[in-house]
C-alpha positions as CSV (number, residue, x, y, z in Angstrom):
1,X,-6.1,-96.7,36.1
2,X,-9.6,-95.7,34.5
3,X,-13.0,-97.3,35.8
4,X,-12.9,-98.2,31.9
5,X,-10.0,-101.2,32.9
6,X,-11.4,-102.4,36.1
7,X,-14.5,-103.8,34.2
8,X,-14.2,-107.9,34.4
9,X,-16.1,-107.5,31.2
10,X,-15.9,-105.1,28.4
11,X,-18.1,-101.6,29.1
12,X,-21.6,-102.2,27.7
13,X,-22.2,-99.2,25.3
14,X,-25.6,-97.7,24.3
15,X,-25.4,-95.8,21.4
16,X,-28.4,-93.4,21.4
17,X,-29.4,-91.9,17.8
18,X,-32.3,-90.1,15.9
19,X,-34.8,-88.3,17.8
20,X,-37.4,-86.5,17.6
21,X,-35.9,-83.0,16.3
22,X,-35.5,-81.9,13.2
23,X,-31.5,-82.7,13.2
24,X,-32.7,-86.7,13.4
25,X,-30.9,-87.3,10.1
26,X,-28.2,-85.7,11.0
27,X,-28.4,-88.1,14.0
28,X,-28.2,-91.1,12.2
29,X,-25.3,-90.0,10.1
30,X,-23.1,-89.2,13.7
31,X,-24.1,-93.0,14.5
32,X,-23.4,-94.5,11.5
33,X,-19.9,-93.0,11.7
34,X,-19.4,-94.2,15.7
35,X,-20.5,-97.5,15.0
36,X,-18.1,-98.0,12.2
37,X,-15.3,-96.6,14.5
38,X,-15.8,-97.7,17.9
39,X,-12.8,-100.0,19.2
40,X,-15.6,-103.2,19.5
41,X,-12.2,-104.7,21.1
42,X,-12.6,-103.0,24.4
43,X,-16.5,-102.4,24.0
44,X,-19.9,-104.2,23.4
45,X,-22.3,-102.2,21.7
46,X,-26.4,-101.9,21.9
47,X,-27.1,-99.4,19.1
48,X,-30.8,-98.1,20.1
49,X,-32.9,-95.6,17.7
50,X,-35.5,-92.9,18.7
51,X,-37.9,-92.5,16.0
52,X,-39.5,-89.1,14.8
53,X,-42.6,-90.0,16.6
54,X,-40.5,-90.8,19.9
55,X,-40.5,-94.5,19.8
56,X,-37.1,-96.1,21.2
57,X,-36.3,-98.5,19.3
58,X,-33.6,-101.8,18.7
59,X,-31.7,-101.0,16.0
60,X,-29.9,-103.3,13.3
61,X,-26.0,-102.8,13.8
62,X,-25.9,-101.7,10.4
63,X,-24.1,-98.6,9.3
64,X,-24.0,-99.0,5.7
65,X,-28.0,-98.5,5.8
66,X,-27.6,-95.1,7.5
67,X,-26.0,-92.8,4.9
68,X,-27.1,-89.9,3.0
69,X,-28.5,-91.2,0.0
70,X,-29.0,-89.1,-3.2
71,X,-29.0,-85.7,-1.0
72,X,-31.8,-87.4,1.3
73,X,-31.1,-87.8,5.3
74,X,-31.1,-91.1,6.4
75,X,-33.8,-92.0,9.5
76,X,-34.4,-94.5,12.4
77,X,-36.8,-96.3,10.6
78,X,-34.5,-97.8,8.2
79,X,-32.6,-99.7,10.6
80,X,-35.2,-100.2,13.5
81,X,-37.7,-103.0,14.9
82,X,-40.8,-101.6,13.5
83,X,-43.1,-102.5,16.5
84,X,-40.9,-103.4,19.7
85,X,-39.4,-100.5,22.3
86,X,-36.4,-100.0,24.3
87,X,-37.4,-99.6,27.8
88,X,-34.6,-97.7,29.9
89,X,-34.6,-98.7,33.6
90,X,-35.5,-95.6,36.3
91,X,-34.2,-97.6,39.4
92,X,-30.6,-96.2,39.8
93,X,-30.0,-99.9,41.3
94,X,-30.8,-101.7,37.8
95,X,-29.1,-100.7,34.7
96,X,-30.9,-103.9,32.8
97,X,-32.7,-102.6,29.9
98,X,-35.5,-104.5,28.3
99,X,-37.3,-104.9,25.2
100,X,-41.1,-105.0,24.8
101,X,-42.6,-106.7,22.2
102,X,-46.6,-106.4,21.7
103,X,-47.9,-110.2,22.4
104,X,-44.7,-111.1,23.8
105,X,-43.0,-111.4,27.5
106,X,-40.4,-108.8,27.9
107,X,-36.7,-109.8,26.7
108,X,-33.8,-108.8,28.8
109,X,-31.0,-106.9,26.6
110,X,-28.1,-107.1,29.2
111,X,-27.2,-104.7,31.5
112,X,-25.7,-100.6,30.4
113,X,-22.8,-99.3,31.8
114,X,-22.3,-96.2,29.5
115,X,-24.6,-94.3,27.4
116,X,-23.3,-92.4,24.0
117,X,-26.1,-90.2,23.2
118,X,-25.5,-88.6,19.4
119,X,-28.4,-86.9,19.3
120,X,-28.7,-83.1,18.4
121,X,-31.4,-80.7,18.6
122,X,-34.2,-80.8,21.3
123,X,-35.4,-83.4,22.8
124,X,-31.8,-84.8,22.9
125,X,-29.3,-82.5,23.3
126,X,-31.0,-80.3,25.5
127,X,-31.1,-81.5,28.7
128,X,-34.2,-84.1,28.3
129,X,-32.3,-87.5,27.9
130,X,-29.4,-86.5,30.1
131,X,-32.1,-85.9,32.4
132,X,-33.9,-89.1,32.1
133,X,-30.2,-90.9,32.5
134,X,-29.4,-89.1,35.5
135,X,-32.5,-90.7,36.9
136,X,-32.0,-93.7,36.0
137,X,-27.8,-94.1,37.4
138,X,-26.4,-94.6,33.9
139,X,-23.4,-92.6,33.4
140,X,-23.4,-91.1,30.0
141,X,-21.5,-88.9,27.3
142,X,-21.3,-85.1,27.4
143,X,-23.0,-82.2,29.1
144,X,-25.1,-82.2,31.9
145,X,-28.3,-81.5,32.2
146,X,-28.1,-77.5,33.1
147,X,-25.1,-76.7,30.8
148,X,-27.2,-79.0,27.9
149,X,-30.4,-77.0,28.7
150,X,-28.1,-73.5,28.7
151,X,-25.7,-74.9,25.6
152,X,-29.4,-75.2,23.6
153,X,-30.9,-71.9,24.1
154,X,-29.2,-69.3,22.4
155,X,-30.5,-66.5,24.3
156,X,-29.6,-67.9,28.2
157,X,-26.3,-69.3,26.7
158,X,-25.0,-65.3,25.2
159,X,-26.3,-64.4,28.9
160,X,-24.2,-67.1,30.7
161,X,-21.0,-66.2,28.9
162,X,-21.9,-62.3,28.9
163,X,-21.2,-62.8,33.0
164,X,-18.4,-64.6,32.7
165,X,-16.9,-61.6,30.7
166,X,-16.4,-62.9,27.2
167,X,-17.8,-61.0,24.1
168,X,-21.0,-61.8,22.2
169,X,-22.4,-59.9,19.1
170,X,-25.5,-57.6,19.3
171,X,-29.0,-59.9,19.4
172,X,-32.9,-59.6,20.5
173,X,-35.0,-62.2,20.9
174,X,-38.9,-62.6,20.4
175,X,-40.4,-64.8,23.0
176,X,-43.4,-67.4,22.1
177,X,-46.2,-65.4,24.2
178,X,-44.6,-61.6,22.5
179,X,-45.6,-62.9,18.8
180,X,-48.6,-64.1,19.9
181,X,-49.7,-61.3,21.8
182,X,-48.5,-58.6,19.7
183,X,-46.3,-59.5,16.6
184,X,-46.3,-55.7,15.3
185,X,-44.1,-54.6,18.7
186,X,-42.0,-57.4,18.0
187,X,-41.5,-56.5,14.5
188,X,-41.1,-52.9,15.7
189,X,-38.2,-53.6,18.3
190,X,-36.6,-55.8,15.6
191,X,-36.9,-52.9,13.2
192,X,-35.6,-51.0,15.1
193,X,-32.2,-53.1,16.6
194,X,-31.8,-53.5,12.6
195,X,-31.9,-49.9,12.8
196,X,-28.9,-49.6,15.2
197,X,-26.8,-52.7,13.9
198,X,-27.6,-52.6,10.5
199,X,-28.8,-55.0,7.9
200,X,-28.9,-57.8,6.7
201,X,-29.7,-59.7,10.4
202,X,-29.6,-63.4,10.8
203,X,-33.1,-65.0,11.9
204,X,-33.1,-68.1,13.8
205,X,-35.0,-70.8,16.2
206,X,-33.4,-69.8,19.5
207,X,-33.2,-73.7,20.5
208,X,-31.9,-76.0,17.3
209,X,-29.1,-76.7,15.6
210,X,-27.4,-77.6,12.0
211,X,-28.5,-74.1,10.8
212,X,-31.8,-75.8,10.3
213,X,-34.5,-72.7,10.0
214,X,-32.0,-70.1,9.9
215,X,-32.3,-67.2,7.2
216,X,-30.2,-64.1,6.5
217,X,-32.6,-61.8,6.4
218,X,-31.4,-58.4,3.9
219,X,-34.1,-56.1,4.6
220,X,-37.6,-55.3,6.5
221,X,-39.5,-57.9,3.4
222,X,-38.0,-60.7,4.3
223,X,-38.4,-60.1,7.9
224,X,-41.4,-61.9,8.4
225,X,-40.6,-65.0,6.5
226,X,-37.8,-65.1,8.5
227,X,-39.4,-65.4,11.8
228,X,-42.0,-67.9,10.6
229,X,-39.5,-70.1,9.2
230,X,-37.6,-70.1,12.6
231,X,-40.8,-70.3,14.4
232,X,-41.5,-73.2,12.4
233,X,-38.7,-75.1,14.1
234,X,-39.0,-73.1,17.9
235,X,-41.6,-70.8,19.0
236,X,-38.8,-68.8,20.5
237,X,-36.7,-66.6,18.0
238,X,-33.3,-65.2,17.8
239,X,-32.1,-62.4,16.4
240,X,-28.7,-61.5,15.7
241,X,-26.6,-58.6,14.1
242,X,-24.3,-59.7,11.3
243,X,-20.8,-59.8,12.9
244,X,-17.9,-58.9,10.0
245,X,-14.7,-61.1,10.2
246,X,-13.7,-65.3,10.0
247,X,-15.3,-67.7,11.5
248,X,-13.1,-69.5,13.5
249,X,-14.4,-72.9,15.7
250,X,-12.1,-74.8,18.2
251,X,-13.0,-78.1,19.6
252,X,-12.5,-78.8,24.0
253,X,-12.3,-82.4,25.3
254,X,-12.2,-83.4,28.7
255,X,-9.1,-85.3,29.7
256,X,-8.5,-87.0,33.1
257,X,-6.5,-84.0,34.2
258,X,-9.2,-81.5,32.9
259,X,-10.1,-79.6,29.8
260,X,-7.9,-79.1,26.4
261,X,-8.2,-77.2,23.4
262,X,-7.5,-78.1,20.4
263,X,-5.8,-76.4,16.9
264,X,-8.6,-74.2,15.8
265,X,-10.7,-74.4,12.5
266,X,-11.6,-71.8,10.0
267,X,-14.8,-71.9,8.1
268,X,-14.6,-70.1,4.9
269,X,-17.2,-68.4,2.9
270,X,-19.2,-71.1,1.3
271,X,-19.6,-71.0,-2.6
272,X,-23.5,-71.3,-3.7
273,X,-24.4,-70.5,-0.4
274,X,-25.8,-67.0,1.6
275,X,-23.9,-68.6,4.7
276,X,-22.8,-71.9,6.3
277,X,-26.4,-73.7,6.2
278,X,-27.8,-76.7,6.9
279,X,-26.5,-77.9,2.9
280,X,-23.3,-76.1,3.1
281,X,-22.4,-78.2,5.8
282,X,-24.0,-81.4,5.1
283,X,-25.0,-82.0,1.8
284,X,-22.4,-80.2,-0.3
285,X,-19.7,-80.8,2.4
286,X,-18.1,-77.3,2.8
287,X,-14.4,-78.0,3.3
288,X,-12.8,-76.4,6.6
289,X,-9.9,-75.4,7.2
290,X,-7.7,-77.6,9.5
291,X,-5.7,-76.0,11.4
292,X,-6.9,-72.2,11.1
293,X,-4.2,-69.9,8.9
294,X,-3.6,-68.0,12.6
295,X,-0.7,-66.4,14.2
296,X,1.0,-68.1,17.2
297,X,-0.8,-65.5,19.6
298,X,-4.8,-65.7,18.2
299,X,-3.9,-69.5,18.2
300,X,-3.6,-69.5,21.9
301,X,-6.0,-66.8,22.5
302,X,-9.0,-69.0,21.0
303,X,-8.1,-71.6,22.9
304,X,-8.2,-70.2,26.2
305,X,-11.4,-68.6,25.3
306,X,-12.9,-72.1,24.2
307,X,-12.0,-73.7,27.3
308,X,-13.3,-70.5,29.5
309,X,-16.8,-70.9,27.8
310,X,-16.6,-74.5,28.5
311,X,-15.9,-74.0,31.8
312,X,-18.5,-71.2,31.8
313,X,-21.5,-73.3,31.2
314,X,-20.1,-76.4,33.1
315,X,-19.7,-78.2,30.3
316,X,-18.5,-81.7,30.4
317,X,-17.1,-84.5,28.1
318,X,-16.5,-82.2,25.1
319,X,-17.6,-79.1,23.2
320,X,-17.4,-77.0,20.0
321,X,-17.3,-73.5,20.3
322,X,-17.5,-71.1,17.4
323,X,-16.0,-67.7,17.2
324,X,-15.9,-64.8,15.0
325,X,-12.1,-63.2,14.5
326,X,-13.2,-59.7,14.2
327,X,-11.2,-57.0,11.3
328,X,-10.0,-55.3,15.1
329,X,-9.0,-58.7,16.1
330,X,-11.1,-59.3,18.4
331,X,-13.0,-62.6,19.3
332,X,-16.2,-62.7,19.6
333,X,-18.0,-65.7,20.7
334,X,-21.1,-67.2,18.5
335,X,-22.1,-70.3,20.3
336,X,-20.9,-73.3,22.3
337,X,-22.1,-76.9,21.0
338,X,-22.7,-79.8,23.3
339,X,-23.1,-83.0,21.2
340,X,-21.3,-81.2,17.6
341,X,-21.5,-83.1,14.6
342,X,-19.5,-86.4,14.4
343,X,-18.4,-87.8,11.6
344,X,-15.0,-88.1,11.0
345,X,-15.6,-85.4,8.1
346,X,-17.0,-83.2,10.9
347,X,-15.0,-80.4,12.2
348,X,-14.6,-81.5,15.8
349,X,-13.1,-84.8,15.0
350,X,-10.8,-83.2,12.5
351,X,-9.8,-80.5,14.9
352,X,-8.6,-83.4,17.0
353,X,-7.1,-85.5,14.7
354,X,-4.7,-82.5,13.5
355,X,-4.3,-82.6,16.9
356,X,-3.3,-86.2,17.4
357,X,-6.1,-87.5,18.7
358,X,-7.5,-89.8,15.9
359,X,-11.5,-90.6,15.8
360,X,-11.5,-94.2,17.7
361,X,-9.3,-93.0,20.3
362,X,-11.6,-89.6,20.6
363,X,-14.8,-92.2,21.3
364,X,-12.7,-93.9,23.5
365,X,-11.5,-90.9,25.8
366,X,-15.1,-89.8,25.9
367,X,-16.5,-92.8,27.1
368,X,-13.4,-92.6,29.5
369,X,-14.2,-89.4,30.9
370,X,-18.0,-90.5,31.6
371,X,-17.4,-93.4,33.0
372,X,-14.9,-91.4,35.5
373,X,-17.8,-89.8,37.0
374,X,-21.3,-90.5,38.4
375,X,-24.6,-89.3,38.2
376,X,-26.5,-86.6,40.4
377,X,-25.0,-83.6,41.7
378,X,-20.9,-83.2,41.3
């Protein structure tokens, strides 16, 4: 029997959404979809907003106001308080959260047994909130703090699953203190890793997601526009050889008996765009392909991979890892995603439903699996 059916009351639920990263729209839209879904049956709700500027705020339960409207992201300010905050508690004794109001006595909100944090990006998916929940004792959704802070950064992540023995593509990174210092070297020593791998290169913040800042970069003119965008969203910078083959994702969710894969995806080229960007995949919905055209064998093979780099990091709760299926057939791993993208339109939920595991009962096995296990050290 779960902890989830011993409660004499139905699990409180604190949906977490925004942020202060650039992915906060796509933030809202991941809420928006949960709150629809969630089985309000077997769970109370407290949807709570962090705006832009970092406020936490109470939220209207309204998901019809937090949709992409005429190609515009959706924010936190459309459905939050505009002055009160959302205090979380620090004592691991008191899980009572409380609203301040300015000019008013603070109001009670009830007690949290569960935190669903949908946030992407720094700030959110990086280890900061899971490390401000493990203070305060609330059990919570996802990744821990060290595999979120690993799962972020591009750079420690390739290095993590480098030791584990699984195969990442040629990259270089330029550190915040080596551009500074000296952006000519770092030029140079990208210069000259283009030389060795080739062009074009792909140029991105080392810590974000949702292919925001991200530029496929064709030769040495672009180069610098390239690293100012990225900088533009992290002072630290990837760099990474273009890898040649299909670009395979596969989705991991933790069960009580441990991790499972699930059928594997295939991205495909998208029309009108250089690569799978940040409008490819949110504003002109590039379609997926559900489950991957693969044989029996690269099937498996993916899978076992996925759950070896989830086990790699320590990963908990759930993760979407990306592959490329090399012409020599060969996987090559791209990246590992802690809190992927949502929706039911979004590839990890579709990965599971083709492989019976529809989206309510996907929330519902999440909060499951975090409400299995405690905070600290495990």
């Amino acid at each position: 029997m779960s902890n989830v059916q011993k409660f004499e009351r139905k699990p409180r639920v604190a949906i977490v959404f925004g942020g202060r990263s650039s992915e906060h729209g796509v933030s809202v839209v991941t809420a928006a979809s949960v709150l629809r879904a969630i089985d309000r049956d077997k769970y109370d709700v407290l949807p709570i907003g962090i705006t832009t500027e970092g406020r936490w705020a109470l939220t209207a339960d309204a998901p019809e106001r937090m949709a992409i409207d005429n190609r515009r992201m959706p924010s936190v300010e459309q459905v939050a308080d505009h002055e009160g905050a959302v205090v979380l508690p620090v004592d691991p004794g008191n899980r009572e959260v409380v609203y301040n109001e300015p000019g008013s006595v603070p109001k009670a909100l009830g007690e949290v047994d569960v935190v669903l944090p949908v946030l992407h990006g720094p700030y959110g998916e990086d280890g900061t909130l899971q490390g401000l929940l493990e203070l305060s004792g609330v059990p919570y959704v996802g990744a821990g703090v060290l595999a979120s802070a690993v799962s972020m950064d591009k750079e420690y992540m390739k290095r993590i699953f480098t030791s584990y023995g699984l195969a990442v593509g040629p990259y270089t990174v330029i550190r915040p203190r080596e551009w500074e210092r000296d952006a000519a070297a770092a030029r140079d020593r990208v210069l000259a890793f283009a030389a060795e791998h080739g062009w074009p290169l792909f140029v991105k913040p080392a810590r974000a997601g949702s292919s925001y800042g991200i530029s496929k970069v064709a030769g040495p003119g672009d180069l610098d526009a390239a690293i100012e965008e990225a900088r533009g969203h992290d002072p630290k910078v990837i760099v990474e050889a273009q890898l040649r083959g299909r670009e395979i994702e596969c989705g991991v969710l933790e069960f009580e008996d441990g991790p499972r894969a699930s059928v594997p995806a295939e991205i495909p080229p998208a029309a009108d765009h250089e690569f799978y960007d940040f409008e490819a995949k949110y504003i002109d919905s590039a379609e997926g392909i559900v489950p991957a055209p693969l044989t029996a064998a690269q099937t498996e093979e993916v899978q076992r991979l996925a759950v070896e780099a989830f086990e790699a990091v320590s990963c908990e709760g759930l993760v979407r890892a990306d592959f490329f299926l090399l012409d020599s057939g060969e996987f090559v791993i791209n990246e590992v995603n802690t809190l992927p993208g949502f929706t039911p339109i979004s590839m990890y939920p579709r990965m599971w439903q083709e492989s019976g595991v529809g989206y309510t009962e996907l929330i519902d096995l999440l909060l499951q699996a975090a409400l299995r296990r405690s905070t600290g050290l495990r």
